[in-house]
N, C-alpha and C positions, 0 to 999 in steps of 0.2 A: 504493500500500500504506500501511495506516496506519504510524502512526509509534507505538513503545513511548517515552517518553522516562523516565528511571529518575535520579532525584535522589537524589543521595550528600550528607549533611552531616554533617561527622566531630565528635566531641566534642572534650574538652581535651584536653592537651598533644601532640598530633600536630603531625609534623613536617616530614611530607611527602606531598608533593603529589600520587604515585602511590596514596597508602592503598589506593584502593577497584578495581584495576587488576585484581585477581584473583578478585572476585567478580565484577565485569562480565563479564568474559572467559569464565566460564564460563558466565554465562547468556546471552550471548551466540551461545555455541558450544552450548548444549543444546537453543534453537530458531531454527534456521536458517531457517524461513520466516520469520521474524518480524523486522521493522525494527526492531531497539531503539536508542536516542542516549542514550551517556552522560554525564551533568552532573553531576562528581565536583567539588562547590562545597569550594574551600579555602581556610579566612581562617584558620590557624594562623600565615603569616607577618607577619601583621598586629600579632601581639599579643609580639614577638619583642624588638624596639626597647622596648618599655615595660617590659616582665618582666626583659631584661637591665640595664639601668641598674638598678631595684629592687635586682637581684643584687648588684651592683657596690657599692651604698650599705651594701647589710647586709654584706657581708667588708671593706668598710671601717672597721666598726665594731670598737672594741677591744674589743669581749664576743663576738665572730663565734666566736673558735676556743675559749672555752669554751663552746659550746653542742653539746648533742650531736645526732646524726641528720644531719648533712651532705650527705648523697648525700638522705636520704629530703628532708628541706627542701627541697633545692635542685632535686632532681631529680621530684618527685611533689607536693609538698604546693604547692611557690610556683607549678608550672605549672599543678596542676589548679586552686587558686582564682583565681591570678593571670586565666588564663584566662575564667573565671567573671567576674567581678568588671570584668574588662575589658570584657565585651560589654552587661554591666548598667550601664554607663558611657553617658553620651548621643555622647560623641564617638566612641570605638573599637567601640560598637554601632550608631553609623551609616554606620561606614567600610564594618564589615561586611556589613551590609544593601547599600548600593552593588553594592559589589564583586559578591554575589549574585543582587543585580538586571541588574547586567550582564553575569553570566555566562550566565545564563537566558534571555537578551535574545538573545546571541550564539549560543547554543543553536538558534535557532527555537522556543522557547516557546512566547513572547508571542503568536507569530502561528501557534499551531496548528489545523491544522484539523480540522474535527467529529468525526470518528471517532480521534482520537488519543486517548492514555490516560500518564496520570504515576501513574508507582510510585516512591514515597517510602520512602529509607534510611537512619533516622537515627541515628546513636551518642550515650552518654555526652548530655553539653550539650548536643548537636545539637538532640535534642528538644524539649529547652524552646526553643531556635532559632527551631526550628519552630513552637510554639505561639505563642510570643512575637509571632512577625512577621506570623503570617497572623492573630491571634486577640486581641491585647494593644489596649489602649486608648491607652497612651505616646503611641501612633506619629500618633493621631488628630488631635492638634494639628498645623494647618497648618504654625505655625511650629517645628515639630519636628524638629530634622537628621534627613533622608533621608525625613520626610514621605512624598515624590512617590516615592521608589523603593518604600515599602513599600504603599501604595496600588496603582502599578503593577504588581505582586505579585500582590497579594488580588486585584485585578480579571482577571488573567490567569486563576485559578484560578474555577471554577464550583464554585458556592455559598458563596462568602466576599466577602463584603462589604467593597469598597476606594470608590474614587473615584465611579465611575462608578454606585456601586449596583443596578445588574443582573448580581444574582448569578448569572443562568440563562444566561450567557456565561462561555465561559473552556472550558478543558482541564479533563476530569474525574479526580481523582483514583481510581484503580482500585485501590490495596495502600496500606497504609502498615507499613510496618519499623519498628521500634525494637528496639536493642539496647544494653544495657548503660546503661539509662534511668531518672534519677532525677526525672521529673516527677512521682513521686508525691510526692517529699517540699516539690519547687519550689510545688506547690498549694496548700502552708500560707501562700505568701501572697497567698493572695487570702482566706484567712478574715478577717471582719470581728468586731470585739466583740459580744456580745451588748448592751451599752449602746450601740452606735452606732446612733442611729435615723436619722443623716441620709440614709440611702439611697445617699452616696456611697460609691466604688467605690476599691478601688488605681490607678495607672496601667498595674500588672503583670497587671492583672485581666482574663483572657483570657476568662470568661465570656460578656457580650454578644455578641462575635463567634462563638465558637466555638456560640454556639446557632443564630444564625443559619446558620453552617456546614451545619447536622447539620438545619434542620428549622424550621417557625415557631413561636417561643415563644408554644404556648398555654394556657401556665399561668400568668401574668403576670408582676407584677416578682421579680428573685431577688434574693438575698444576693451580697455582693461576692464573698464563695468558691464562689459558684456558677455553673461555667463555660458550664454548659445551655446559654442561650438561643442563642452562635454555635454549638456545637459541634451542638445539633439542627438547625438550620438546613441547615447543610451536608449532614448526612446525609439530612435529607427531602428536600432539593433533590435529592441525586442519585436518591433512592427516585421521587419526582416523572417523572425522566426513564426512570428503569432498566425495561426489557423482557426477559425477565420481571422482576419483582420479586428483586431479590435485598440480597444484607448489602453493607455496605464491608468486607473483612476488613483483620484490624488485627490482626498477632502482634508479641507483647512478646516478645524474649529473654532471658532471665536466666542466665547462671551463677554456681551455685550459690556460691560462692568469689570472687564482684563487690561487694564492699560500695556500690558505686553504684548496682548493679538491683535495683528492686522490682518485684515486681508490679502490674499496672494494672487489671487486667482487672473486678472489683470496683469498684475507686477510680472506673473511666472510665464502671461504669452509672451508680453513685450520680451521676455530676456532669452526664448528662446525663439525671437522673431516669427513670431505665429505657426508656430509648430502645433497648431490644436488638433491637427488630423493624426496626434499620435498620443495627446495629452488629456485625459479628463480630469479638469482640476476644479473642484466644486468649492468654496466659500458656502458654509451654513454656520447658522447664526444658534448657540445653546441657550439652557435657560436654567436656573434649580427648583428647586421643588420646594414644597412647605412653608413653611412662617416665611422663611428668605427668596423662594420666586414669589410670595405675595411683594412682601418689601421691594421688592425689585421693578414688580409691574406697578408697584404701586410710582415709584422714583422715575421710571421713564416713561411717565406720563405727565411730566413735570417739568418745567427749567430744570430742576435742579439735575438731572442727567448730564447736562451739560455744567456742571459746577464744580468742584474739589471735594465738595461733601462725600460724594459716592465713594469716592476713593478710600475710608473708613470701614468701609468690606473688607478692604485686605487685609485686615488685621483681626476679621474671625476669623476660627479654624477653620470652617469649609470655604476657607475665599475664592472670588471666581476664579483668580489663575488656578489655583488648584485643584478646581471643583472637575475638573475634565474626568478623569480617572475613575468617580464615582458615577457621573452625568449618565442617566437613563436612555438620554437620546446620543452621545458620545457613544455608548456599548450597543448600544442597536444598531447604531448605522454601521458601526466598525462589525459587526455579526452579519448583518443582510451585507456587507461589500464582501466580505473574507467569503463567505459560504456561495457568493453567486459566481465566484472562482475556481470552476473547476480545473482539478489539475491535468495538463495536457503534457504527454512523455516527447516534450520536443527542444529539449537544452540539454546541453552539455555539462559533462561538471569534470572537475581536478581536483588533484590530489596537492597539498601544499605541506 
């Protein structure tokens, strides 16, 4: 029987290792013929050691207790950039890349065979995670911490370009997920100046890969913010193989009350120059349930949606950036996309 294999990578400030323990479960249990392997990737305690000492240094400090916001600093503002900032870091972004590679590895992956299918779940950070590692140029230089694990990666995956450069081997991507996802605004850097004629690129510049991803760049050279050339790559590669013809679907989630989710759906034709005859990329909108979807319908029907007040959400436990996880309509839709995925025996795979 094929195998589902379904990749979890959580965004900032999480803490624990179960996060994604209740959406699997249920799609698990919603298709019982169906093999699925869960790979709930967690490198939140990686970034714990560094973020606490930082803590430790600033309430050291004799200006600490006059500063105000102390739970939101400490508790929201230092983990989600710390977080960030940590994995933008060449050492603590190659700890995580590792770890990732190893988990994937231990998974059965690497060595999956033809008719298997990966469904991609990403949060928050997550997603630039993801972009970053299968699609980023950083990782290209040899001499580059973790190099070989981020290579062994892309090669694993059909249609992304790693070591071996036979993208038409690997595990095919069948869904990808995103929730609570700020790659729109993370794309701003790969723009380049209008005076820069040198043709050089960022190292953050996920472009070239990502076109190869989605398709062969037959438009020629792009701009350093233009992600095309891997991301088409990829998606033609799999249109190349796919019987009948069909899209990659790709739903964004957003709730409305997440100051970290934009919409993609727009952002993701432009960058890969209207590639839609290979891309389904849907933008829907969440909501929560109980006392807090009343308070919520109740606020956006108000000015005050557009105010600063709402932003006092994120500071319950179930806030809407993290509400995805839980989200009744987040686990349904991600259930009816996975299950309406049958597996078809027409990819390759390797051995790494």
């Amino acid at each position: 029987m094929a195998t589902d294999y379904v990749l979890f990578i959580h965004g900032v400030t999480i803490r624990n290792p179960n996060y994604a323990d209740e959406l699997f479960q249920r799609l698990a249990q919603s298709a019982s013929d169906r093999n699925f392997h869960n790979i709930p990737f967690y490198w939140g305690d990686i970034n714990q050691q560094p973020e606490t000492k930082l803590l430790g240094q600033l309430r050291s400090s004799s200006d600490w207790n006059q500063m105000w916001f102390h739970n939101i600093r400490e508790q929201q503002i230092l983990p989600f950039t710390g977080d960030a900032a940590l994995y933008i870091s060449r050492y603590v972004g190659a700890k995580i890349v590792r770890k990732l590679k190893k988990q994937i590895a231990d998974s059965g992956l690497l060595k999956a065979k033809p008719d298997d299918r990966l469904h991609i779940v990403t949060h928050s950070w997550g997603t630039v995670m993801l972009f970053d590692i299968l699609f980023a140029s950083r990782w290209e230089d040899q001499n580059a911490p973790a190099h070989d694990d981020v290579m062994a990666i892309r090669d694993a995956i059909f249609g992304v370009d790693g070591e071996n450069r036979d993208r038409y081997q690997g595990i095919k991507i069948a869904s990808i997920h995103t929730m609570g996802s700020p790659v729109a605004i993370f794309s701003l850097t790969d723009v380049k100046s209008d005076q820069d004629e040198t043709g050089a690129s960022s190292s953050h510049d996920i472009t070239p890969n990502l076109q190869t991803f989605v398709g062969q760049n037959e438009i020629g050279a792009s701009s350093s913010h233009d992600i095309t050339p891997k991301l088409q790559t990829l998606l033609k590669s799999l249109q190349e193989e796919a019987s009948p013809r069909e899209k990659l679907p790709w739903w964004n989630y957003i709730h409305p009350a997440d100051p970290i989710a934009y919409p993609l759906q727009k952002m993701m034709i432009d960058l890969v120059d209207g590639y839609t005859e290979y891309l389904d990329i849907q933008d829907t909108i969440t909501h929560s349930t109980g006392w807090l979807g009343w308070l919520e319908n109740l606020i956006a029907q108000t000015p005050l949606a557009q105010t600063n007040l709402p932003l006092l959400l994120s500071l319950l436990p179930d806030n809407p950036h993290g509400s995805y996880w839980h989200n009744d309509e987040v686990i349904k839709k991600i259930i009816h996309v996975v299950k309406n995925k049958t597996p078809k025996a027409n990819s390759l795979s390797r051995s790494v």
